[in-house]
N, C-alpha and C positions, 0 to 999 in steps of 0.2 A: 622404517615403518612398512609394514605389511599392510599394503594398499588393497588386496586381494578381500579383506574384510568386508569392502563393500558388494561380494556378491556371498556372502553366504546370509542369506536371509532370516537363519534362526536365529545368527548374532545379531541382527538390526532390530529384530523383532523385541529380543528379548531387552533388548539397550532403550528403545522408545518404550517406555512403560505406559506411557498416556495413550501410545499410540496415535503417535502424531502422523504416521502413513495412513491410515485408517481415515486423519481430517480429511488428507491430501486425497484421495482417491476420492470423495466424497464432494468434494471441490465446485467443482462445475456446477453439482445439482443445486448452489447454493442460489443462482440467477433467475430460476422459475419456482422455485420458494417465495425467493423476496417478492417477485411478482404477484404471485398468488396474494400473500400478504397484504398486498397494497391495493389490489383489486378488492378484495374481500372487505376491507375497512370503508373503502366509498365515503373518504375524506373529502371534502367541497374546501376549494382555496377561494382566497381575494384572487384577482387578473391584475390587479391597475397596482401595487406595490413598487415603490420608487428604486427599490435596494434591497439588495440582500447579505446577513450575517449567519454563519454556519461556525458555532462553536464546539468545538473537538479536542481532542489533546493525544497524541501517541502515534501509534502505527497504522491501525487500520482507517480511522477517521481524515489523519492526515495522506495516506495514501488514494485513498478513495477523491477525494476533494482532486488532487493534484493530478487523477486520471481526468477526471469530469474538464478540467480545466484544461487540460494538455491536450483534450482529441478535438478534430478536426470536426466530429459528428455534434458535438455539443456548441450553438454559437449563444453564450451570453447576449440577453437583453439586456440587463439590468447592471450595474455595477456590484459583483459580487466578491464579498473578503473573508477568508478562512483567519478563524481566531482562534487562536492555545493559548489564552492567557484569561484568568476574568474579568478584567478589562473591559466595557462594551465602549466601543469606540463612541466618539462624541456627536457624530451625525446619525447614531440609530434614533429612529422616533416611532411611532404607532405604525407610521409606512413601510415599516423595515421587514421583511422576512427576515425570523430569526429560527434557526435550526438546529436544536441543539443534538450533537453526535454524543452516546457514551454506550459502550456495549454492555460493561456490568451495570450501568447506573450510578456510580458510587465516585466517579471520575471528579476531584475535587475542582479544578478550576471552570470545567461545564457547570457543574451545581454554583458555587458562585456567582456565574454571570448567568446564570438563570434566572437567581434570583435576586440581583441587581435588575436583569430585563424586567420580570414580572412587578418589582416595586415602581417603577415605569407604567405598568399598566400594557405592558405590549404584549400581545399575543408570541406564541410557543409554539412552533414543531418539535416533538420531542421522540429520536430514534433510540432504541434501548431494547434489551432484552428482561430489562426487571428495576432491582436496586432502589432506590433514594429516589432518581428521575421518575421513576414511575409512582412511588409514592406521592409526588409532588401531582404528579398530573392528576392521578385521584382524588388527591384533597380540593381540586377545582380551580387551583391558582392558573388558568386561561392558558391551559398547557393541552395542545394535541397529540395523545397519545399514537405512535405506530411503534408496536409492540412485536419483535419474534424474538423466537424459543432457538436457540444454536448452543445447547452444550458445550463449549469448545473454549480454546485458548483467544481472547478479543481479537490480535493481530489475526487468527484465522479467519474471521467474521468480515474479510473485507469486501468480498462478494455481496454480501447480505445489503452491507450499509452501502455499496456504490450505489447497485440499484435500488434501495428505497431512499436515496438523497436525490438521485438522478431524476425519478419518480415524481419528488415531491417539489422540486425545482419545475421541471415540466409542465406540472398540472397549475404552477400558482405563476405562470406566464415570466418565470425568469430566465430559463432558456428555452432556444428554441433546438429541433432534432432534427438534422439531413434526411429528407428520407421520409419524414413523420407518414406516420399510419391516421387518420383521423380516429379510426375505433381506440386507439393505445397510445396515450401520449408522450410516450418516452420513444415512440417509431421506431425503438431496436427491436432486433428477431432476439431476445435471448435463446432461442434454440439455436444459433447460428457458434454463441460464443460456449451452451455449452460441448456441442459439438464437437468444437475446436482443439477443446480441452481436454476432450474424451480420447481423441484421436491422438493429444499430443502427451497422455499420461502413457500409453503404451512405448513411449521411447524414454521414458524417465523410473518408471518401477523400478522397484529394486530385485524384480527378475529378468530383467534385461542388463546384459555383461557388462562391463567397464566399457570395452574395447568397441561397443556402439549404445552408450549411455550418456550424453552430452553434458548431462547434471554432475555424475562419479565423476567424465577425466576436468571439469572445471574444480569439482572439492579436491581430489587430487594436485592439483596444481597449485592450489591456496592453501594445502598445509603447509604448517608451519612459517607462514609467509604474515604482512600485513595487505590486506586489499586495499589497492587503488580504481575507484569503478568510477568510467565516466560513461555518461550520456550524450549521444550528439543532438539530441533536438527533445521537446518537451515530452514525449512519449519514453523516450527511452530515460529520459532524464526522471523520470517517474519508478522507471525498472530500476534505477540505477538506488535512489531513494530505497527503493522495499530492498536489493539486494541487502545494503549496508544494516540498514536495520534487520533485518533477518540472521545476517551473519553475527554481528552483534547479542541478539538475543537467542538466538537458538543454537551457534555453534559457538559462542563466548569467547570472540575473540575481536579487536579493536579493528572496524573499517571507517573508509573512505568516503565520500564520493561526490563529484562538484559536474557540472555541462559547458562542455562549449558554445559560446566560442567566449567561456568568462573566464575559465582555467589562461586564456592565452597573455590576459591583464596582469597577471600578478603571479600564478602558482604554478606555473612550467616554470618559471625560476628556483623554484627550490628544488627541483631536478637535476639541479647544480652541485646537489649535495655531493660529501666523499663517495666516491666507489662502493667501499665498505658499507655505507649505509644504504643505499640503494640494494644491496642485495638482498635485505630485508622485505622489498616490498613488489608486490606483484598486483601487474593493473589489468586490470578489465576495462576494452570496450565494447558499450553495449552498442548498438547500430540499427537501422532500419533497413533491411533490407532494398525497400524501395525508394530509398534514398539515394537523389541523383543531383542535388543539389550544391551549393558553397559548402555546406556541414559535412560531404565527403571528401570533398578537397582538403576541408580542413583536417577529417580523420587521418589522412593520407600522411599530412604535413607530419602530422603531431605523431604516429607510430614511423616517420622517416626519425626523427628526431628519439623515439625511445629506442630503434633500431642504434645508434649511432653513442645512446647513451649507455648501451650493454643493458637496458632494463626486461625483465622480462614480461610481456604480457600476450594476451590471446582476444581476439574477437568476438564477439557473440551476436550473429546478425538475426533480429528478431524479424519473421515475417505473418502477416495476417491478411485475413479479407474487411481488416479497418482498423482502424484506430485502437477500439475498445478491443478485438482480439486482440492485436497486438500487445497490447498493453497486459491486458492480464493473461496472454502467453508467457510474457515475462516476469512477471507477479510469479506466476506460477514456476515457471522453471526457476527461480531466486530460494522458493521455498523449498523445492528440492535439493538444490545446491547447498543452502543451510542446513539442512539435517544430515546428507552425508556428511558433511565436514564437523559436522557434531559428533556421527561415529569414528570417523579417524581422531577427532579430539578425547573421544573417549569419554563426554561429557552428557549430562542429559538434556536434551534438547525443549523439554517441556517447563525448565524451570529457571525463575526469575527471580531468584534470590535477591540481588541487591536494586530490582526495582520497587518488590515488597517493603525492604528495611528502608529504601526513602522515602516512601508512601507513607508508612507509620509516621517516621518522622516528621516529614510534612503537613500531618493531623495531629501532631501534637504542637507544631508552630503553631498552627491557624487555631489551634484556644487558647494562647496563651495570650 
């Protein structure tokens, strides 16, 4: 394999047709949009809400949720539970925030238990760029519209939905924010993270070499290979999440990925395997830089032990000025990571063929 591919830029260019580098550099500005967004709407919540349910399904909905929930800056008031299924759990009542995530709108198990919620009589937050969910909200079924416009592939849109979930949590007294500003009730700088971002897409483009490209020599390493990506603590265990899925959908190829210290229960035993199969597979750990706890001890233990089992794998120590950079530092260098390895795979990285065909499929279950 001619790994060299990934600095000739006319070939990447021409191989992303959608122009998924185009999202990516665009990235950051997605945090003072949403903002904007949410300010402008000048939605009024309930405060006194017992619980809250946030129904979602996929990539960007479930990743966004599993940041809010992993950072340090976000502390739950409320007992809050992320739902993929339409399903509403059997303790939602009138008191319940309920939040429905769908970027196209059109996301069948959100519609469902929306509209199971709404036959209840429960109020609706309802996040979306258009589709069915917004239909619904116009028709008046006691659904809160907060509507943006993002052209783009959903899994890109996660910036979008963190912070108008983050937002909407905030202002309706279910979490509270380290820091809180009283003018802003989410108390983050979004200019802090898109900053961060800005600063950290000049060591990922695809005009900067291999040979000081942190993104290239990690898809390098995972050709041909299967990904193994662990996380040592909820933030990175978050990274680790969007990796797999990213590699999965954008570079079409079967991953990983589980957090310590749960891997030590059961699945470092199948590292037991023959030789021969082990050389199949290549792990990632993702790390916290500022991590000085038992979870580096235990990083420690567990690459003493891949050292010993011949497996091969690399570290990737994420650092920030919090939680949320951090977090979508790594969001972000995941998505880079997945697109090279889409052009060494030689594959398009925009397209979701057999999520499509069980989508179909799945709408024709649900009338029969």
């Amino acid at each position: 394999m001619e790994f060299n591919i990934l600095d000739n830029e006319k070939y990447i260019y021409n191989l992303d047709k959608a122009k998924l580098i185009d999202v990516l550099l665009d990235f950051p500005n997605q945090f003072k949009k949403a903002e904007k967004i949410i300010k402008d709407l000048k939605i009024k919540f309930r405060d006194d809400y017992k619980n809250a349910a946030v129904f979602g399904a996929g990539n960007p909905s479930t990743v966004a949720f599993k940041l809010i929930e992993s950072s340090d800056i976000n502390k739950f008031k409320l007992p809050i539970v992320f739902c993929s299924t339409s399903k509403i759990p059997a303790w939602v009542t009138k008191d319940t925030l309920i939040i429905a995530v769908s970027h196209s709108g059109n996301t069948l198990e959100v519609l469902n238990a929306v509209d199971r919620a709404a036959e209840k009589g429960i109020e609706i937050v309802a996040i979306t760029t258009g589709g069915i969910l917004k239909e619904k909200a116009k028709a008046g079924n006691k659904i809160k519209l907060i509507e943006y416009s993002a052209p783009l592939l959903p899994r890109m849109a996660v910036g979008y939905i963190y912070v108008l979930l983050v937002e909407v949590l905030a202002s309706a007294n279910a979490i509270g924010i380290s820091g809180i500003d009283k003018d802003r009730p989410s108390g983050l700088n979004w200019d802090d993270v898109e900053n961060e971002l800005f600063q950290f897409t000049r060591e990922l483009i695809s005009e900067n070499k291999i040979y000081k490209n942190t993104a290239k020599k990690i898809a390098i390493n995972l050709y041909d290979k299967i990904p193994i990506i662990y996380g040592i603590n909820k933030i990175t265990g978050t990274i680790a999440y969007r990796l797999k899925t990213q590699l999965c959908t954008v570079s079409k190829i079967f991953a990983h990925y589980n957090t310590l210290p749960e891997i030590y229960h059961d699945e470092i035993v199948g590292w037991e395997m023959r030789p021969e199969l082990r050389e199949k597979f290549f792990a990632l750990f993702i790390t916290d830089k500022s991590e000085q706890g038992i979870n580096k001890k235990r990083t420690e233990l567990l690459k003493g032990i891949f050292i010993e089992k011949d497996i091969d794998f690399e570290e990737i120590a994420i650092e920030g000025s919090n939680d949320v950079v951090k977090g979508f530092k790594g969001i972000f260098l995941a998505d880079w990571i997945s697109l090279y390895l889409a052009i060494l795979n030689r594959v398009d990285p925009n397209a979701i063929t057999l999520v499509d065909v069980i989508k179909k499929r799945l709408e024709q279950i649900d009338k029969t």
